[in-house]
C-alpha positions as CSV (number, residue, x, y, z in Angstrom):
1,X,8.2,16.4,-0.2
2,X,9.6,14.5,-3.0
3,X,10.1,10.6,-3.2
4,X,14.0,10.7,-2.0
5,X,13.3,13.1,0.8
6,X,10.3,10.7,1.9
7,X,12.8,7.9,1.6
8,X,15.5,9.8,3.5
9,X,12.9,10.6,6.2
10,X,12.0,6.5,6.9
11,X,15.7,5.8,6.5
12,X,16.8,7.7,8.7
13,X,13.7,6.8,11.2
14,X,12.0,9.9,11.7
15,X,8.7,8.5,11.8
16,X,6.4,7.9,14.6
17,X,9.4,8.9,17.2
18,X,11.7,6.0,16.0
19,X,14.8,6.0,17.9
20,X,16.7,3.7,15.8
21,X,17.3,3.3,11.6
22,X,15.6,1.1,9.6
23,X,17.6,0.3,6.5
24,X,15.2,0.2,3.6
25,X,16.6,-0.1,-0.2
26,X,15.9,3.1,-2.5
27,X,15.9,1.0,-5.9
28,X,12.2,0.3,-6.6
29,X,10.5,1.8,-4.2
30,X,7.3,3.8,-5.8
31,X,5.4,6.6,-3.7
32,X,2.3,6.2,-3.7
33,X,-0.2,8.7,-5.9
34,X,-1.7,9.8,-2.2
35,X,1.1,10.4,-0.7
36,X,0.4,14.1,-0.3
37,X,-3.0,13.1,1.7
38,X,-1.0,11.3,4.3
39,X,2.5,12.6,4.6
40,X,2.0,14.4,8.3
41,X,4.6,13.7,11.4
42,X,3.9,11.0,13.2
43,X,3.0,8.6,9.7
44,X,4.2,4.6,10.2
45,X,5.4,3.7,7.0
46,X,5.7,0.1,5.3
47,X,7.3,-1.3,2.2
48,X,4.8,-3.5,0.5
49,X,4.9,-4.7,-3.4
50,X,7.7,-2.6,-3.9
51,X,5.5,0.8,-2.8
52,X,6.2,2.7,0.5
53,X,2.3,3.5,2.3
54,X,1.0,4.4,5.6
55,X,0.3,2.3,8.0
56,X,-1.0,4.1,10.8
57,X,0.1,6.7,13.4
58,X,1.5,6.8,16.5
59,X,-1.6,8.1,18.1
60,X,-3.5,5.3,16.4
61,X,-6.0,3.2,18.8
62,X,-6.6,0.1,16.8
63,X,-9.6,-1.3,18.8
64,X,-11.3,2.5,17.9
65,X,-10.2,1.7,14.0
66,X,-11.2,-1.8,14.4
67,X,-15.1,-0.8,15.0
68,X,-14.9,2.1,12.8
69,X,-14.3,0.0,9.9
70,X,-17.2,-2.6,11.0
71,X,-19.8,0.0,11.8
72,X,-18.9,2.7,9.4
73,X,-16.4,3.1,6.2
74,X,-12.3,4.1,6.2
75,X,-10.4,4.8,3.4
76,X,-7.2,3.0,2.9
77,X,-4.3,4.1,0.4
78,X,-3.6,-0.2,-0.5
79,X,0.0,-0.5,-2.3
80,X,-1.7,-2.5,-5.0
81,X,-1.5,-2.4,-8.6
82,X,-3.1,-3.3,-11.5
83,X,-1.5,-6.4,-14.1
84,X,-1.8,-7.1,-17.2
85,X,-2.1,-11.1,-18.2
86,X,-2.0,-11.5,-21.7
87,X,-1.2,-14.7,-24.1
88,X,-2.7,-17.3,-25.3
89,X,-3.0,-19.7,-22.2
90,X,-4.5,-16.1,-20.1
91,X,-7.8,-17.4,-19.6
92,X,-6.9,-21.1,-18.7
93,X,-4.4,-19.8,-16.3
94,X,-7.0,-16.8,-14.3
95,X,-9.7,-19.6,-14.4
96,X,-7.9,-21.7,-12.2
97,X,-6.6,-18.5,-10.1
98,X,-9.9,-17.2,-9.5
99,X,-13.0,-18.7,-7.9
100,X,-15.1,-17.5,-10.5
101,X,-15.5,-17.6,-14.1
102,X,-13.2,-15.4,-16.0
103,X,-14.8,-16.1,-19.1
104,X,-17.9,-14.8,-18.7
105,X,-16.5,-11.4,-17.2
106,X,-17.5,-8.4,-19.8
107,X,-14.2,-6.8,-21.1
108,X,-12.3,-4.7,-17.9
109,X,-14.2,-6.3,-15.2
């Protein structure tokens, strides 16, 4: 399924037995690179930092994910992305973003 038949599908509200439409906006919405791994019926979707994800399923228990993320591992497909800050006032302006010292990070840490 391509990104403007994925689109279609949460506009039209075809996921998790939606009855009514959500209106979402097509321009700058990004799939995201895992989209294949997830893209099953019954998929909640969200629009977050301009990328449509998963969010769960409608046969989702949340107390079961709950403990299965304290006692064990889960693998989440997170909308985040990576970003550049370059310039001269960089490092001033990630040292007081961050609680720790950007400075002495080695180079792509």
């Amino acid at each position: 399924m391509n990104k403007e038949e994925l689109i279609h599908m949460v506009y039209r509200g075809a996921h998790a037995g939606a009855s009514s439409t959500v209106q979402i906006f097509r321009r700058g919405i990004e799939q995201s690179p895992y989209a294949d791994k997830w893209l099953t019926d019954g998929i909640m979707y969200s629009v977050y930092a301009g990328r449509l994800s998963a969010v769960g399923t409608d046969q989702d228990d949340p107390l079961e994910k709950y403990w299965k993320l304290r006692r064990n591992i889960m693998l989440y497909d997170i909308p985040e992305r990576p970003v550049e800050v370059a310039g001269r006032d960089a490092v001033r302006l990630l040292e007081k973003a961050f609680c720790r010292r950007i400075t002495d990070l080695p180079l792509w840490r």
